[in-house]
N, C-alpha and C positions, 0 to 999 in steps of 0.2 A: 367451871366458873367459881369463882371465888367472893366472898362477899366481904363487906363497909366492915360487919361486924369482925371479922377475922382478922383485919390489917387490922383495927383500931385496939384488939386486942394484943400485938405484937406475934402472932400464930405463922405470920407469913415472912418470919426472918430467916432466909438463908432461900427463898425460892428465889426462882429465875425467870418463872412467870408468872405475871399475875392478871387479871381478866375479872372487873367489878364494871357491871351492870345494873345500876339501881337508880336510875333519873339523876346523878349527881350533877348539883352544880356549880360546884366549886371541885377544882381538885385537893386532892387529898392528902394534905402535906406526910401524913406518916409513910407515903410508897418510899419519901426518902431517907428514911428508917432497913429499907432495902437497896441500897444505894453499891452495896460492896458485892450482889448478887445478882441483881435483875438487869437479862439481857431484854424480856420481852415483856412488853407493858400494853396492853389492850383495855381500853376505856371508851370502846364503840357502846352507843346505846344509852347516854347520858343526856345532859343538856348543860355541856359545860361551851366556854365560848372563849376561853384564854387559858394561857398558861402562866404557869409564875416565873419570874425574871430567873432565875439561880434553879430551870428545869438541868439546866446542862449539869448539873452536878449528879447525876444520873450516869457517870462516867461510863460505865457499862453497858448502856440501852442500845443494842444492836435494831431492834422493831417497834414503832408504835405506829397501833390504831388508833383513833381518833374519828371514825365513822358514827352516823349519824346525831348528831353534836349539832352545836349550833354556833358557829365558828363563821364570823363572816371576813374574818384575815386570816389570811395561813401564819401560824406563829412563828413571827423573828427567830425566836428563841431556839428553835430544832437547828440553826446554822453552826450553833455552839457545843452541837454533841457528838463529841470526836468518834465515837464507835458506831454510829447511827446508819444502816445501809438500808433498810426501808421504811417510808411511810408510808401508811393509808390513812385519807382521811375524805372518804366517800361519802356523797349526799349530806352535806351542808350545805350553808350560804356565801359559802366564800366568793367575795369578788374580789377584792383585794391581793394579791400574789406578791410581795416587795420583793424588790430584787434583794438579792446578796441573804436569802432565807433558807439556802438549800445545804446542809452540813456535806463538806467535801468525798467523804466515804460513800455518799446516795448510791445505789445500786437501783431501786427499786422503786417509783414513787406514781400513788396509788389516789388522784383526785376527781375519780368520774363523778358526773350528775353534783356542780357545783353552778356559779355563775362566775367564772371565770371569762375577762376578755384578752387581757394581755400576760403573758408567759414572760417572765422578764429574763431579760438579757443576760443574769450572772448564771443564768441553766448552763451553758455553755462551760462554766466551770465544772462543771459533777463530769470528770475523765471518767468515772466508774459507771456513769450513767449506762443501763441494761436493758431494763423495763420500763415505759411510761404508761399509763393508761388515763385519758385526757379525754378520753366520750361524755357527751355528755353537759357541755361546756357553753359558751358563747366567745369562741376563741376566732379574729378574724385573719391570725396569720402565724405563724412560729416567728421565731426569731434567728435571724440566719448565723446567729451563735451560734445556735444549735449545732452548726455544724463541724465544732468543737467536740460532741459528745461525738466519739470514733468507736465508740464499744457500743453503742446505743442498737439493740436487735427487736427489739417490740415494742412499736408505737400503736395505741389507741387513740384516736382522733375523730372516731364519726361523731355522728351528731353534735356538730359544731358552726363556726360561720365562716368556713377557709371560704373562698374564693379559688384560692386555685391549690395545688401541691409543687413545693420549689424543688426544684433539679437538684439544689445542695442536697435535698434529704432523700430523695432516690438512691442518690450516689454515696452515702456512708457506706462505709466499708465492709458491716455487720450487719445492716440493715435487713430481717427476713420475715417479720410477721408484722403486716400494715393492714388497718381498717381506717378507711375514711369516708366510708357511706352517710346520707343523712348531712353532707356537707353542701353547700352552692355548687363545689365544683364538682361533686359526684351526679353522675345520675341516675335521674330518679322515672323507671320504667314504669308503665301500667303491668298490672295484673294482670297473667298470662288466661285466657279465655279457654283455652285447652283443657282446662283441671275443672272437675267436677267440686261442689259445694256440698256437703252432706252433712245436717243436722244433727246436732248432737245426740239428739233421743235417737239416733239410728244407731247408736255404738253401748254397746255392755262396757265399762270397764274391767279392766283384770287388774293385774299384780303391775307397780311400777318396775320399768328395765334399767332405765338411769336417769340423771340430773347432771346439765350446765349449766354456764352463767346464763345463758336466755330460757333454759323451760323445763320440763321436766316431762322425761317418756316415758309411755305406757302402753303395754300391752291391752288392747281390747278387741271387743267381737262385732265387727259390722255387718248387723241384724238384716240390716236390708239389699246386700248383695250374699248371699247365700251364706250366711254365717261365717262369713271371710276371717278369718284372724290376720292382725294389721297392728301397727304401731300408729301413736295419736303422740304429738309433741303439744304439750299446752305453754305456751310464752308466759313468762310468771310477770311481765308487768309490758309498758310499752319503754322501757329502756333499760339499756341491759351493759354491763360491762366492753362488749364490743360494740354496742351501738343501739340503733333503732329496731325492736322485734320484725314491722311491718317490713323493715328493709329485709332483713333475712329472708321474711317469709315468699316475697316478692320474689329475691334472686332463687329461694329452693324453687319456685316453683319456674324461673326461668334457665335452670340447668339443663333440661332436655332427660332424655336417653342415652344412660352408657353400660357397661356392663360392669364396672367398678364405682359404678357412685350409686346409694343408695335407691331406690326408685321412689319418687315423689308420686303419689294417687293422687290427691285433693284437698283442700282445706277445709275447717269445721266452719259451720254457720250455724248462729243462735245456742252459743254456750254463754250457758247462765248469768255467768260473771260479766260476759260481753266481752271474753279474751279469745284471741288468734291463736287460732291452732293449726299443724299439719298434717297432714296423713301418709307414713310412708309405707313400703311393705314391708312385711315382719321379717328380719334376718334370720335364716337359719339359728339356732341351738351352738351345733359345732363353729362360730364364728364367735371369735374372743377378741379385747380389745387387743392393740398390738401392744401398748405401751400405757403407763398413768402420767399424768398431767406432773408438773413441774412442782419443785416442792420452794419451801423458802431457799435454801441449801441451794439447791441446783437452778433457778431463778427463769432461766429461759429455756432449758432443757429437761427432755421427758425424762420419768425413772423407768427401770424395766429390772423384773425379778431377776436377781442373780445368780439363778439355778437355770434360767432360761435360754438355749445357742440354737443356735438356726444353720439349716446347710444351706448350701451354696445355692442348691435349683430353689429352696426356701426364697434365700434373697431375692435371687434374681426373679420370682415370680412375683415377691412384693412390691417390688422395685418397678416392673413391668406394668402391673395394673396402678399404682401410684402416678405414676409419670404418665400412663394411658391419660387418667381421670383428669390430672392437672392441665393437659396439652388440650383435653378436650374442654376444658374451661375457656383456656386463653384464646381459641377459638372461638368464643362467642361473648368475647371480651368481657372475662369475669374473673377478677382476682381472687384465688381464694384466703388469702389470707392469713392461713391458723393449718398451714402445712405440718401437720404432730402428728406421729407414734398415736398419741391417746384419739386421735381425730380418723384412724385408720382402722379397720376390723380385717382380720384373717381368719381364714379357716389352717384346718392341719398341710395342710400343701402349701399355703402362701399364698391363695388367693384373695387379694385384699379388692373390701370396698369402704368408699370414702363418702362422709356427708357431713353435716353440722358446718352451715354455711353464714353462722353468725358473725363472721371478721370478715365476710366477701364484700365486693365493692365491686359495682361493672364501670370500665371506663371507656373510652374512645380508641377502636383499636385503628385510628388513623393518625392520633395524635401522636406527638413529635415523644411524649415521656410513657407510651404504652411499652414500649422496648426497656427501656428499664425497671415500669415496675413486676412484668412478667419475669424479670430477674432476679426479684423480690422473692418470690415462690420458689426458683429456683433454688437459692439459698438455704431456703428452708428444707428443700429436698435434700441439698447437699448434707446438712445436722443428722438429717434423720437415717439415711445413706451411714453415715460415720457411726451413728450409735449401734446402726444393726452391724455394719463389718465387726465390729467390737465385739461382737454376741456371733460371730459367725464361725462354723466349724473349719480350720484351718487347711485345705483337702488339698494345697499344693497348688493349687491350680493355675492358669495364665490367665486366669478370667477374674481372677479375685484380685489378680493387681492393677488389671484395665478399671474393676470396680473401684479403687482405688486414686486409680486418674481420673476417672468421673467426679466422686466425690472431690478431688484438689479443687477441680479446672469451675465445679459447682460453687464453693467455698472462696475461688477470689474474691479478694478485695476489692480487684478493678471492676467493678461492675458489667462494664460493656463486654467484657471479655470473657462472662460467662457464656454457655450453652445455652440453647432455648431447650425446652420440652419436648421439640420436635428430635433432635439432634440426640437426646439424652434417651427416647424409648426407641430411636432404631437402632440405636444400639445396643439396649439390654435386650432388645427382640432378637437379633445375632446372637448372641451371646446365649439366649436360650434355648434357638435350633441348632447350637452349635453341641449344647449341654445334654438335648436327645434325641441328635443321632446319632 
């Protein structure tokens, strides 16, 4: 991070990013003094509430933040900035949305926990439209423009006021990582009675293992079942980039038993803060992520080291308990959502298991749009499918080109005309008895 003092001194001529944090409330006319260099401008953390008319002269601004600010219109002005493919601008007061506000390049655009009701109809124009992230909202419908954005693959939408979800936006062509929980037309389950309650002063904490958008996990010692070692997820607030914590916590705990999804114990009762926590079992050591999260660059696709190739019975064992875990989802009608590389763990063989069920949504699996969006998930299979063949040792094989026509037939456009889950693991289950015997 960079400070007031350093731009005002002329220090920060010729960077490309800049990043000032200091209660400002006006902006800072000398960033355009960087005008011939800066693609990324972050200014989260202020309390500015406008931009100045002549922002677009900023010719080069590829990203701006604008997070926690006090912004109660989203600025006309971003419509004017020819280079501009993402905004965030998170937790403010926005209600206001004018149409014709979105600059044509949008790839990426980033308005959770706002008070947003209406999305206006010139969305429809952003062709490059990728990412949206809209949790968070008082949003009571899309706009069936929308169905104009044709590259559009990751919508966030929970905690909002849809009423229902329209068939146009099942049926984009790219559509594969959907959260819509926390909404009217989602539902909303009790609290599964099965999972035990266990107080916090029952747990030692240890060292943290990771951090997402809804919490952050840790290793600790549950004192009062035989000095158990276990994982403890604490939800860092009650909303979260895909949605509502309480929602998550509700479908982890109505996932069931598999042998590829993480196992859910219980939840915490009486933490200090008065925050939802989980309790799962502790992974293995030898079990690494498969993949990292998306970067600005690659926007809806996971990264993976590039020293990293996987053989053949590798995939195919990844690929088998993936599509296990997801099929056993859609069984108990529960989208998961957030189908990623980073959202999967393997060990050295390929045995993966799958959890973090912050983007799930349970729907009606009698209703007339359950068939499409379990083909939602699919899709997302099919990305993930694609990046590992990419990373896969080339062995000749006839199995690698049938993997091949899975990923295609996964990756239509036509929606309807994809495979279900069912379809897709009896055949990597072939294909594995076939690989040893």
């Amino acid at each position: 991070m960079q400070t007031i003092e350093q731009l005002q001194k002329g220090e920060l001529i010729g960077s490309k990013k800049i990043h000032i944090s200091c209660g400002l409330t006006e902006f800072p006319r000398e960033i355009f003094d960087v005008y011939e260099t800066l693609e990324v401008l972050d200014l989260s953390g202020n309390n500015l509430s406008e931009l100045p008319d002549d922002f677009h002269c900023l010719t080069h601004l590829k990203i701006i933040f604008l997070s926690y600010n006090n912004f109660s219109v989203f600025p006309k002005v971003l419509a004017k900035c020819a280079s501009l493919t993402m905004i965030g601008i998170r937790a403010n007061q926005i209600s206001v949305f004018p149409e014709n506000s979105l600059p044509e390049k949008l790839q990426w655009l980033i308005l959770t926990e706002n008070q947003i009701e209406t999305v206006p109809k010139s969305i429809g124009d952003c062709h490059y439209l990728q990412k949206v992230a809209f949790a968070g909202n008082a949003i009571k419908e899309l706009p069936v423009e929308m169905s104009n954005c044709t590259r559009l693959e990751l919508l966030r939408i929970s905690a909002n006021n849809l009423q229902s979800i329209p068939s146009w936006l099942l049926s984009l062509p790219k559509l594969s990582w959907l959260a819509f929980s926390g909404n009217p037309c989602s539902i909303k389950e009790q609290k599964s009675t099965d999972y035990k309650e266990f107080h916090w002063n029952s747990f030692e904490l240890k060292e943290q293992l990771g951090e997402g958008a809804s919490g952050i996990i840790s290793k600790a010692i549950l004192k009062s079942v035989s000095e158990k070692e276990v994982a403890i997820k604490i939800f860092k607030g009650q909303l979260t980039s895909d949605g509502f914590s309480e929602d998550e916590l509700i479908t982890s705990m109505m996932v069931g038993a598999h042998e590829n999804i993480i196992p859910i114990i219980g939840k915490i009762a009486q933490h200090p803060e008065k925050k939802e926590g989980l309790i799962m079992e502790l992974i293995p050591t030898d079990f690494q992520n498969l993949g990292n999260p998306p970067s600005f660059e690659t926007c809806t696709r996971d990264i993976f080291p590039t020293h990293v190739f996987y053989s053949l019975n590798q995939v195919l064992t990844i690929t088998q308990g993936v599509s296990s875990a997801i099929s056993h989802l859609h069984m108990k009608g529960i989208l998961h959502g957030d189908v990623y590389a980073h959202n999967t763990m393997i060990d050295s063989k390929g045995n993966a298991l799958m959890g973090d069920f912050g983007a799930a949504t349970m729907y009606q699996k009698e209703a007339d749009t359950s068939y499409l969006l379990e083909r939602l998930d699919v899709r997302a299979f099919g990305c993930l499918l694609e990046d590992l063949l990419e990373r896969t040792i080339n062995e000749g094989s006839e199995i690698l080109e049938k993997l091949i026509e899975i990923k295609n037939s996964c990756l239509n456009e036509i929606v309807y005309e994809r495979p279900s889950f069912y379809e897709i693991e009896s055949k990597i289950n072939f294909f594995l008895q076939t690989t040893t015997n």
